[in-house]
C-alpha positions as CSV (number, residue, x, y, z in Angstrom):
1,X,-70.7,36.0,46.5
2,X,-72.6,32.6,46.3
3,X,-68.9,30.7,47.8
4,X,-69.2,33.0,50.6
5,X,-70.9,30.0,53.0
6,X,-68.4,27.8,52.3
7,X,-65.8,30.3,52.5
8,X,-66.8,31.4,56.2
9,X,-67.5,27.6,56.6
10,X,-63.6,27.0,55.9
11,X,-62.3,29.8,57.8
12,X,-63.8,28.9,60.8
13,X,-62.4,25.8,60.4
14,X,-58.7,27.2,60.3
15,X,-57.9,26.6,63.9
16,X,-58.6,23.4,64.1
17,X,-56.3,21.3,66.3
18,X,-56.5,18.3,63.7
19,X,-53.7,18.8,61.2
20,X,-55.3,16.9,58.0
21,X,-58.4,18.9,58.8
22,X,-56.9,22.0,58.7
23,X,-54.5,20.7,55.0
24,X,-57.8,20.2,53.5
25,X,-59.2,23.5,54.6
26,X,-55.7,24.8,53.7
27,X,-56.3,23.4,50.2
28,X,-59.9,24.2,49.1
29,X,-58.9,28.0,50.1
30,X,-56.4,27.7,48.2
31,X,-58.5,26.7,45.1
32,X,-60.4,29.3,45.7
33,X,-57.4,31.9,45.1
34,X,-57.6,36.1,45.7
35,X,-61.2,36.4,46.1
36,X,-60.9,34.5,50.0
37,X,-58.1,36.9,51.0
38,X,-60.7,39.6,52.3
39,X,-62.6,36.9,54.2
40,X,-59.1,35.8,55.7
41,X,-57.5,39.2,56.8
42,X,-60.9,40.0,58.4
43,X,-60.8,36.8,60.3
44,X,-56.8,37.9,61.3
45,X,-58.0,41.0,62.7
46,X,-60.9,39.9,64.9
47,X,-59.2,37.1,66.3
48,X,-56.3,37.2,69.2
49,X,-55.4,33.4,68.5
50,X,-51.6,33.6,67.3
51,X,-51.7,30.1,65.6
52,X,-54.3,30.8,63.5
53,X,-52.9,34.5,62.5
54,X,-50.2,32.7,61.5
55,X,-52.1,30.0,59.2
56,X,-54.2,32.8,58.0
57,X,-50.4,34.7,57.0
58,X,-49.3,31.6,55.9
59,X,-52.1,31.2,53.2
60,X,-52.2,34.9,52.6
61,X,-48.7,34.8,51.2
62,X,-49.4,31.6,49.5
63,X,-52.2,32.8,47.4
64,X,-50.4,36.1,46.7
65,X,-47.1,34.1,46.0
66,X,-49.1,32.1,43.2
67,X,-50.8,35.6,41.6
68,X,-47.5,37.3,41.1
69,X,-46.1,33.7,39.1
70,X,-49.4,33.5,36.9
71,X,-48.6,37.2,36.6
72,X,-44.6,36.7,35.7
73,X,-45.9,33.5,33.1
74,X,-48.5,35.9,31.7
75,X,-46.1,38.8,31.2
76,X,-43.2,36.6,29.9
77,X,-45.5,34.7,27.4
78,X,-47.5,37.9,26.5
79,X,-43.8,39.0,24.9
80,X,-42.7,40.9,27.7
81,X,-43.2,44.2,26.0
82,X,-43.3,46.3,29.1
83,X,-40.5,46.7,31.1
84,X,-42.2,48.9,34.1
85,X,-44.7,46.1,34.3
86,X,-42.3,43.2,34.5
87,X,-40.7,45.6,37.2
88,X,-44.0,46.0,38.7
89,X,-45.0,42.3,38.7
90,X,-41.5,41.5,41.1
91,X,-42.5,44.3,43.3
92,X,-45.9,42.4,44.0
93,X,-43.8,40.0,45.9
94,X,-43.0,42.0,48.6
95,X,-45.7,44.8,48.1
96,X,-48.7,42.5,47.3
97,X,-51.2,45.5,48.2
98,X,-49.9,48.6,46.4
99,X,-51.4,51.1,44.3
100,X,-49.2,50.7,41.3
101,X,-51.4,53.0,39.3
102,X,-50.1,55.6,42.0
103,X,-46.3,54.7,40.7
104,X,-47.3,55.2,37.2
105,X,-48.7,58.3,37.5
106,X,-45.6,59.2,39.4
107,X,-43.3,58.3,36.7
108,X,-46.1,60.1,33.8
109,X,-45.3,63.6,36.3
110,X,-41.4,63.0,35.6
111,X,-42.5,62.1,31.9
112,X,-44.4,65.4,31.5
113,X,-41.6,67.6,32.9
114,X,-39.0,66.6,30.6
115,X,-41.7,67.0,27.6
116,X,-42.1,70.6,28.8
117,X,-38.3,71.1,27.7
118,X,-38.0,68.7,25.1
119,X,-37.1,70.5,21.3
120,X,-37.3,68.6,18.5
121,X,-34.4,69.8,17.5
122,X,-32.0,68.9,20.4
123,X,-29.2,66.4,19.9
124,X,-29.2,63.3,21.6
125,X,-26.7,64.3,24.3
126,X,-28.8,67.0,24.7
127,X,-31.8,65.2,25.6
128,X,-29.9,62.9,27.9
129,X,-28.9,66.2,29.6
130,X,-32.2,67.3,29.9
131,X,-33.5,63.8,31.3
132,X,-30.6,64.2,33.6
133,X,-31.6,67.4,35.0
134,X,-34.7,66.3,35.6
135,X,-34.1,62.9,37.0
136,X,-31.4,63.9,39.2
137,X,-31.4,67.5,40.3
138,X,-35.3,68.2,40.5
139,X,-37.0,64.7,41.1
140,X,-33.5,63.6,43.2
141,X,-32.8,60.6,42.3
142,X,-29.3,58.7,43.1
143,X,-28.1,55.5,43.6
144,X,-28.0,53.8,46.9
145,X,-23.8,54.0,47.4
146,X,-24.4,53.3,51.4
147,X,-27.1,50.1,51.5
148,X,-25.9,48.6,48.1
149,X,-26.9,45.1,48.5
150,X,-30.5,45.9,50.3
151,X,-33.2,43.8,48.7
152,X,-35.2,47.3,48.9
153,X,-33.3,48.5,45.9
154,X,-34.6,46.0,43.8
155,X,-38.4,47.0,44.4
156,X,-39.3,49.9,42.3
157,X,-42.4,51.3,44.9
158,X,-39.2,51.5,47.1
159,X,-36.7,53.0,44.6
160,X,-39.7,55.8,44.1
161,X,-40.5,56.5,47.5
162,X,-37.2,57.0,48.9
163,X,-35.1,58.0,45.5
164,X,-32.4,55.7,45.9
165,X,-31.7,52.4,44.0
166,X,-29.2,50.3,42.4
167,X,-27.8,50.3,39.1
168,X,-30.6,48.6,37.4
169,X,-33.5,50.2,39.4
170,X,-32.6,53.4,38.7
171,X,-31.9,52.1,35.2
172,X,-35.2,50.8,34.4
173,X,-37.0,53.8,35.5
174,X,-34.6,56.1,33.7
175,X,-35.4,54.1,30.2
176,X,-38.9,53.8,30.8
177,X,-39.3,57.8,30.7
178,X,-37.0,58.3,27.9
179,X,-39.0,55.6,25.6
180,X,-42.0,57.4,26.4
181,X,-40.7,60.0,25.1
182,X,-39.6,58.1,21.9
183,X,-35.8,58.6,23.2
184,X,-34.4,55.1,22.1
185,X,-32.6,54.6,25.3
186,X,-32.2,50.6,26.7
187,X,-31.0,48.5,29.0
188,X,-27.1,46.7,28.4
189,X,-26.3,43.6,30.6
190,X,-22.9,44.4,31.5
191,X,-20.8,42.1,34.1
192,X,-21.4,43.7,37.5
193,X,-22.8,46.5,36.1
194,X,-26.1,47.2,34.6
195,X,-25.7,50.3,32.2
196,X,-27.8,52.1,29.5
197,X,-27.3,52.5,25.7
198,X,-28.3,55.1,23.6
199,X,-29.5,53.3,20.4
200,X,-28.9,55.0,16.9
201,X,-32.1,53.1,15.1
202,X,-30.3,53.7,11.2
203,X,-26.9,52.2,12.5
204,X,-29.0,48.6,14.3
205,X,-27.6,46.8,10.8
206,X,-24.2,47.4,11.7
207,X,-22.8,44.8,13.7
208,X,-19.3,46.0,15.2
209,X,-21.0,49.5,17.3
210,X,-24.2,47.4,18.0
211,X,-26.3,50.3,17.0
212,X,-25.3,51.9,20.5
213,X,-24.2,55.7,19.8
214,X,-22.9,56.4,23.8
215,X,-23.4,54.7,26.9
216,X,-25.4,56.0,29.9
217,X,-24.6,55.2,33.7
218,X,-28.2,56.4,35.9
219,X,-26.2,55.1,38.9
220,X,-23.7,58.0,38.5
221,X,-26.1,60.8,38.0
222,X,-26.3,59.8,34.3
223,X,-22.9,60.3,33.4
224,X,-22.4,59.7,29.8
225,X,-19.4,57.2,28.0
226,X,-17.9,55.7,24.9
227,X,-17.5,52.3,23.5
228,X,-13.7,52.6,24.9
229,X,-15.0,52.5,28.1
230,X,-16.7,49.3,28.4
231,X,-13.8,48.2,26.7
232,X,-11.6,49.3,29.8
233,X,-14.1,48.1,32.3
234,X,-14.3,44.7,30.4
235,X,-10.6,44.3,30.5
236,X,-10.3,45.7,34.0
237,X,-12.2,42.4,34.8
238,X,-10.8,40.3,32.8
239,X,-13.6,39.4,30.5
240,X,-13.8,38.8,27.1
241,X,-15.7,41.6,25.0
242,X,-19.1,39.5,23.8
243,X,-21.1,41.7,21.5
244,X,-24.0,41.4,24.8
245,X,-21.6,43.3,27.1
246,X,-22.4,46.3,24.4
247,X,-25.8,45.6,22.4
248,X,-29.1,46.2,24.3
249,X,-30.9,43.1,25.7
250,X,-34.1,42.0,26.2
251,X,-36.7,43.3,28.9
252,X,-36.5,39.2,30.1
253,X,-32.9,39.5,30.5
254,X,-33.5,42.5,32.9
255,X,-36.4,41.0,35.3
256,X,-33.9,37.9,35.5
257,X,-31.5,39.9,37.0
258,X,-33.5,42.0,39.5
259,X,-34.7,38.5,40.6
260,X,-30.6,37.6,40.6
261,X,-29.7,40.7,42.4
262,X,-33.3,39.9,44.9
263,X,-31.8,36.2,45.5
264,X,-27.8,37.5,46.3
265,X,-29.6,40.3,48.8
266,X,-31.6,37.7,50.2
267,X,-28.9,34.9,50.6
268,X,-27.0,37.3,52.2
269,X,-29.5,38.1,54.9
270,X,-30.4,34.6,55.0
271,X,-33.6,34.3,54.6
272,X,-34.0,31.0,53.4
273,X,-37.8,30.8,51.9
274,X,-38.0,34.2,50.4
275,X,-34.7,32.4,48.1
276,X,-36.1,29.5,47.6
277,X,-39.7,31.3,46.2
278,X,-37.2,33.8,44.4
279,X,-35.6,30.5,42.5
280,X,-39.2,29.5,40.9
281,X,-39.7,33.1,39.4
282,X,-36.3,32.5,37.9
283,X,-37.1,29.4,36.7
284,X,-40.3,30.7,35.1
285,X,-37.9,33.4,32.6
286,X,-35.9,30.4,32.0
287,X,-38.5,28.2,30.8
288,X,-37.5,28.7,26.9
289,X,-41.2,27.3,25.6
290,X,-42.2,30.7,24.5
């Protein structure tokens, strides 16, 4: 790499006991973005000086920390057409290095087993059976009743490797297999409670079922409920019954509230900068200049 003087030039420099030396040094690297973060790990391993792991870190997360908003900005602006990637993109905050194409493949395996079953001429609650079966009973999947409010649940790698999630985790990954298999199943943003809806394209034009023929809960093993339901759980709450408690939203509105439930979980274990960095991704979804 023709930087790669200067680079090793400024990373030697990263100890120095002069603090504007080392904010300028700080700075250029920086600038220079992902392609110094090989050069910087290698420097944390060989060296046993704790101050400099720790500016080394301290970049590190910095320059990973900016990737994953270009990446947020990009997939917002892009549309956000892909939920799993929007998914994906918060998970690079916490798991900068992973191999996501290892988590698609893992969710094309789940994919592929259903479509061994799948007949065309099943009805829908049939289907949603079927995805069921396999979700639940062969792959395992539940939601996370014990460690509700753990940030982990929020991070799909995590909700893959260990089978458990919230409401919206499981959610996501549940209606990302189904839409692969053209299975119109999406995401409804209800009050303390993220559920799924099972969409009847032909009735979309009519406003008062919102196009939704049942209602799906993958926290609950997939259990499957009626409008009346939502009604209940609405009143039960005492909230008013806005058409977006039943219609399908938008893949945006979901990644905000991953980020929402990411922020409560971290508040909660207070952890002060992880909120605060949590707060600018938010305020990247809210920026309405699409």
């Amino acid at each position: 790499m023709e930087n790669s003087k200067e680079i090793n030039a400024l990373v030697r420099l990263l100890d120095d006991p002069d603090l504007e030396v080392y904010e300028h040094v700080e700075k250029r690297l920086l600038e220079y973005g992902p392609q110094v973060v090989d050069y910087l790990e290698n420097e944390w391993e060989h060296s046993l000086d704790s101050l400099l792991q720790q500016r080394i870190e301290n970049i590190v997360h910095k320059i990973q920390f900016n990737s994953v908003k270009e990446d947020l900005n990009l997939w917002y602006h892009s549309g956000a057409f892909d939920l799993l990637q929007g998914a994906l993109v918060v998970n690079r905050y916490q798991y900068p290095d992973l191999d996501e194409q290892k988590l698609i493949l893992q969710i094309e395996e789940m994919k592929r087993e259903i479509w061994l079953s799948l007949q065309y001429e099943m009805s829908s609650i049939e289907k949603i059976k079927l995805i069921n079966h396999v979700f639940y009973n062969v792959y395992g999947f539940s939601g996370n009743t014990k460690n509700h409010h753990d940030p982990q649940n929020s991070y799909i790698s995590q909700v893959l490797e260990s089978k458990k999630g919230n409401q919206i985790s499981l959610a996501i990954i549940y209606s990302t297999l189904a839409q692969k298999l053209d299975i119109p199943v999406y995401g409804v943003n209800l009050p303390q409670h993220f559920i799924l809806g099972y969409v009847d394209e032909s009735k979309r034009e009519e406003e008062n079922e919102f196009g939704v023929l049942f209602y799906i809960n993958a926290f609950n093993k997939g259990a499957i409920f009626g409008k009346h339901d939502v009604d209940q759980f609405l009143r039960q709450l005492n909230l008013d019954p806005l058409p977006g408690f039943y219609a399908p939203c938008s893949n945006v509105e979901i990644i905000k509230r991953i980020i929402r439930n990411l922020v409560s979980a971290y508040e909660n274990l207070g952890s002060v900068e992880k909120v605060v960095e949590l707060k600018e991704l938010q305020e990247i979804l809210n920026n309405d200049n699409l």
